[in-house]
C-alpha positions as CSV (number, residue, x, y, z in Angstrom):
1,X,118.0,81.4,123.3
2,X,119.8,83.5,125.3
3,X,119.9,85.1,128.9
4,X,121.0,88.3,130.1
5,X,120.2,90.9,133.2
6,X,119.2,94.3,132.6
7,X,119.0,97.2,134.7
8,X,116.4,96.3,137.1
9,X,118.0,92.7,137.3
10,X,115.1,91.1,135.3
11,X,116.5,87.8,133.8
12,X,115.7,88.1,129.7
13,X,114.7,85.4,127.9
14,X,115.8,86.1,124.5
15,X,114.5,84.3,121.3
16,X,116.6,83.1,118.4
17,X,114.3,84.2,116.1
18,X,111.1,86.3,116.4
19,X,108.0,86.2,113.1
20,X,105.4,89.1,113.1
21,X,102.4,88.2,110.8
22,X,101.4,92.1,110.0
23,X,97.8,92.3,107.6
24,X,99.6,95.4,105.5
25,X,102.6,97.0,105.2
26,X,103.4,99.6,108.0
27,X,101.3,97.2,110.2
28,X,104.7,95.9,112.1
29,X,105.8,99.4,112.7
30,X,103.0,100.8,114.0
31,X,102.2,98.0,116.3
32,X,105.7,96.3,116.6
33,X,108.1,98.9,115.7
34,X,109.9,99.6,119.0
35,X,109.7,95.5,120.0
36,X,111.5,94.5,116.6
37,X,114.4,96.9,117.1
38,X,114.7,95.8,120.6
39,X,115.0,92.6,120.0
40,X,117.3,93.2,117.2
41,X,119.2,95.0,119.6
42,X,119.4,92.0,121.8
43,X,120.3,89.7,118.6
44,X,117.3,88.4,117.8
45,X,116.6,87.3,113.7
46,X,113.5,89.2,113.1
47,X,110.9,87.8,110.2
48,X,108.6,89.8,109.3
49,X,105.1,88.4,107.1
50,X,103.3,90.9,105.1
51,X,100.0,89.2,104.3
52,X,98.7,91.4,101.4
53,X,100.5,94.3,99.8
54,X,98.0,97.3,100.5
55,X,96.8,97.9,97.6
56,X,93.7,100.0,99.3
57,X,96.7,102.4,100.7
58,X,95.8,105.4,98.5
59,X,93.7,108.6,99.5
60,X,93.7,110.0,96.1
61,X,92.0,108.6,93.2
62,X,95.0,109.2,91.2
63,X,97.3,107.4,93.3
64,X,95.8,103.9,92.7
65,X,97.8,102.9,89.5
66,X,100.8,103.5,90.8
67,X,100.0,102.1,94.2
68,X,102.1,98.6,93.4
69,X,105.1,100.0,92.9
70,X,104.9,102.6,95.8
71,X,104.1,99.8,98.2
72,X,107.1,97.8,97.3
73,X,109.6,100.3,97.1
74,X,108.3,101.3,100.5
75,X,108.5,97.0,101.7
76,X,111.7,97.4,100.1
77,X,113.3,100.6,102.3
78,X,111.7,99.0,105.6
79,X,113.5,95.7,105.1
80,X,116.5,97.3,104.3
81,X,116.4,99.8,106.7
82,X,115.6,97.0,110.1
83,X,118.0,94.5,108.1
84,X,115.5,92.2,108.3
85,X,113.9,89.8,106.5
86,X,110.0,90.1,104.5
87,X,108.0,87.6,103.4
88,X,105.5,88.7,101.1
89,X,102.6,86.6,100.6
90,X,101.0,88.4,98.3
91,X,97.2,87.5,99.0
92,X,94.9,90.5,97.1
93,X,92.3,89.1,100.0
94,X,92.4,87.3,103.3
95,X,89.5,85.0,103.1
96,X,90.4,81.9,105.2
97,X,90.4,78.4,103.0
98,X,92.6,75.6,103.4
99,X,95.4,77.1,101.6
100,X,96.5,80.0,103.4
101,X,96.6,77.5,106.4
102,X,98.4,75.0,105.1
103,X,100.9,77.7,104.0
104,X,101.2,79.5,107.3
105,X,101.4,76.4,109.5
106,X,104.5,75.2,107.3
107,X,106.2,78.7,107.4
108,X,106.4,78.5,111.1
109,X,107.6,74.9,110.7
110,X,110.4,75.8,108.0
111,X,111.4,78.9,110.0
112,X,111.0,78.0,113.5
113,X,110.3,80.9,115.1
114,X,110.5,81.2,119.2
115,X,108.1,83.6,119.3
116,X,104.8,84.5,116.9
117,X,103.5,88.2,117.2
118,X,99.6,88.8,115.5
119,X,96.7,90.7,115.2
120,X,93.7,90.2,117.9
121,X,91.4,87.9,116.5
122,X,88.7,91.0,117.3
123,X,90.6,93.6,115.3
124,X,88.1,95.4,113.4
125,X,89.6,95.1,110.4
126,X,88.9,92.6,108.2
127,X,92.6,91.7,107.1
128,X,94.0,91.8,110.3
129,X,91.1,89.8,112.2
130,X,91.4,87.1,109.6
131,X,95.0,86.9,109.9
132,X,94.9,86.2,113.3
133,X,92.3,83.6,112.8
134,X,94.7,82.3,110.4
135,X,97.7,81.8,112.6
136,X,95.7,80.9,115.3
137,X,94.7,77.9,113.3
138,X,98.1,77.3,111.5
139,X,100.0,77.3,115.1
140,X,97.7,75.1,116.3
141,X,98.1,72.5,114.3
142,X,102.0,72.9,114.6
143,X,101.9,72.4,118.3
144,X,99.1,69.4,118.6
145,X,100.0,67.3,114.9
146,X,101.2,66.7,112.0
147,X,98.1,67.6,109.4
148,X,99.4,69.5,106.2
149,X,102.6,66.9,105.8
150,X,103.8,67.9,109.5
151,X,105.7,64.4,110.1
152,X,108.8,64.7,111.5
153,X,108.5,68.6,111.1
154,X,106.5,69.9,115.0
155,X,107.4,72.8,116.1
156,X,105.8,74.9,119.1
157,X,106.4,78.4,119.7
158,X,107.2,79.4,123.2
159,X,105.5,82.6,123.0
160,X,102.7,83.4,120.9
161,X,101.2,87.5,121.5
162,X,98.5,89.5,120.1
163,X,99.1,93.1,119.6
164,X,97.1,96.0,119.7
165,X,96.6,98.3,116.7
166,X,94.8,101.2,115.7
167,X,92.0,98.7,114.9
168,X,92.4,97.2,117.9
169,X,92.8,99.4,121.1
170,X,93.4,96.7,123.7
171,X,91.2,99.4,126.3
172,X,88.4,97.1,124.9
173,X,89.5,93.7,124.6
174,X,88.2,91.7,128.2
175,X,92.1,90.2,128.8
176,X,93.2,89.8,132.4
177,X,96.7,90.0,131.3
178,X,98.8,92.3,129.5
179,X,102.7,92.3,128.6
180,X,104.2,95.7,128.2
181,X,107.5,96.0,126.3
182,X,109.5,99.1,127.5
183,X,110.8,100.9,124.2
184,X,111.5,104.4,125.9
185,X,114.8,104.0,123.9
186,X,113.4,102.9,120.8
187,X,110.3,105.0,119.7
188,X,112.0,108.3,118.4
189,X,114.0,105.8,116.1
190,X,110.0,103.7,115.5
191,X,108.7,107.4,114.8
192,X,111.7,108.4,112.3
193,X,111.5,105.2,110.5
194,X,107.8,105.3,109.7
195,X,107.8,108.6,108.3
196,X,110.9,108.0,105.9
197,X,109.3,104.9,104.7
198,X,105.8,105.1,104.7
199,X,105.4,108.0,103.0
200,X,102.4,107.2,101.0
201,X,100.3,106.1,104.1
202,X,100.5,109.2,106.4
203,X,97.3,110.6,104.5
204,X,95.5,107.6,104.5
205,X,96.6,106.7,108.3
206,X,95.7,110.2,108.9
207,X,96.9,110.7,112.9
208,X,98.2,106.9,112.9
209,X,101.4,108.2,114.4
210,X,99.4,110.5,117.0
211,X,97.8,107.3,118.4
212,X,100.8,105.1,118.3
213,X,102.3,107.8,120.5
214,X,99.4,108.4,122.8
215,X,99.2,105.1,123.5
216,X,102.9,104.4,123.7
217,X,102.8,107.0,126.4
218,X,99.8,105.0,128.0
219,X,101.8,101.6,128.4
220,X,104.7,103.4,129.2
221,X,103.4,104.8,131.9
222,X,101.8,101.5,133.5
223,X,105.8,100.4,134.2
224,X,107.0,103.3,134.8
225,X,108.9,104.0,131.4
226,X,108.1,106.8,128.5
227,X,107.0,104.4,126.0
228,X,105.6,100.8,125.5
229,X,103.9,98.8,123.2
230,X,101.6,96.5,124.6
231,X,100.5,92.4,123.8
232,X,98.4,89.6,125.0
233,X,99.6,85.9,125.2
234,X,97.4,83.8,123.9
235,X,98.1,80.0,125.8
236,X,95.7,77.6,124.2
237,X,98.3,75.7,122.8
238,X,101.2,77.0,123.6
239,X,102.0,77.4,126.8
240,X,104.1,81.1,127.8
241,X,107.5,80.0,127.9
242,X,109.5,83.4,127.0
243,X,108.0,86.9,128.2
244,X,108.6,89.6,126.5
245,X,109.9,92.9,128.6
């Protein structure tokens, strides 16, 4: 990790290495998109999990056989495009077993990530509220033992944060605490990215980009910036050692 001063002489904690779990692709963009350039900016490794591939990501009936390839041409543009890293798991569902935990909890072991970005355990959709539920689970038993072959393999994340989706509007989550990252200098480029890649999705996420706006201009607004994206920690079991800003 590193530490630097920005304008407003606010010490910066900044992570080695940074994994979003997204439900979909596009989810990291919409939610994340101005936090992962950012950090990138700052020289942070950014991994990015794509739990399922989309396949539901079609509004026309016509679409749906060709909706495979679309989706990973389009994983395939974003990752080049952020120079980042995708892991695909390639679930067709998200029902939680054994399996998918076992998986996740030895991801974040392998990988080692400083901080862990999710879904709200709440979200209303079903992929992304049992995503979170997965994490949740897998991080847990990173940071309190060593079940799924764990021995001489712990690792804790310093910062683990929930973000807030279209699913999710954090306006009615009960959370005494919110982070705001400022991206006033990131979201035209958030904005311009999502449209060249996700082309397929702006009829089916029909006014996805008018929310992500609005409500960047809400957290914006609540530190005095044009834009931010909003999270909540979540501390069970693993206490807030790096804050995002």
């Amino acid at each position: 990790m590193n530490t630097i001063m920005c304008e407003e002489e606010i010490p910066i904690v900044i992570p080695k290495k940074m994994m979003i779990f997204a439900g979909h692709p596009d989810d990291e963009l919409i939610s994340c998109g101005g936090t992962i350039l950012k950090y990138q900016a700052l020289g942070t490794e950014v991994i990015i999990v794509i739990a399922t591939p989309g396949l539901g990501g079609y509004a026309k009936s016509n679409q749906q056989k060709s909706i495979i390839e679309t989706r990973e041409s389009e994983l395939k543009l974003v990752s080049d495009i952020l120079n980042t890293e995708i892991v695909e798991l390639g679930y067709s569902d998200l029902l939680i077993n054994r399996n998918k935990i076992d998986r996740i909890t030895n991801l974040i072991r392998e990988r080692k990530p400083q901080v862990v970005l999710i879904p709200h355990f709440t979200d209303f959709h079903r992929v992304h509220r049992n995503l979170s539920l997965i994490v949740r689970e897998s991080i847990y038993h990173c940071s309190t033992g060593k079940a799924y072959g764990g021995h001489g393999r712990s690792w804790k994340p310093f910062g683990v944060y929930y973000y807030e989706s279209p699913s999710c509007k954090f306006q009615y989550i009960e959370s005494s605490v919110f982070i705001i990252v400022d991206i006033e200098q990131y979201w035209e480029r958030k904005k311009e990215i999502f449209n060249q890649v996700y082309v397929s999705q702006k009829e089916v996420l029909e006014r996805v980009l008018d929310w992500a706006e609005d409500t960047a201009i809400l957290r914006g607004n609540e530190i005095g910036k044009a834009y931010g994206e909003a999270y909540i920690p979540e501390t069970t079991y693993t206490p807030l050692k790096i804050l995002l800003i």
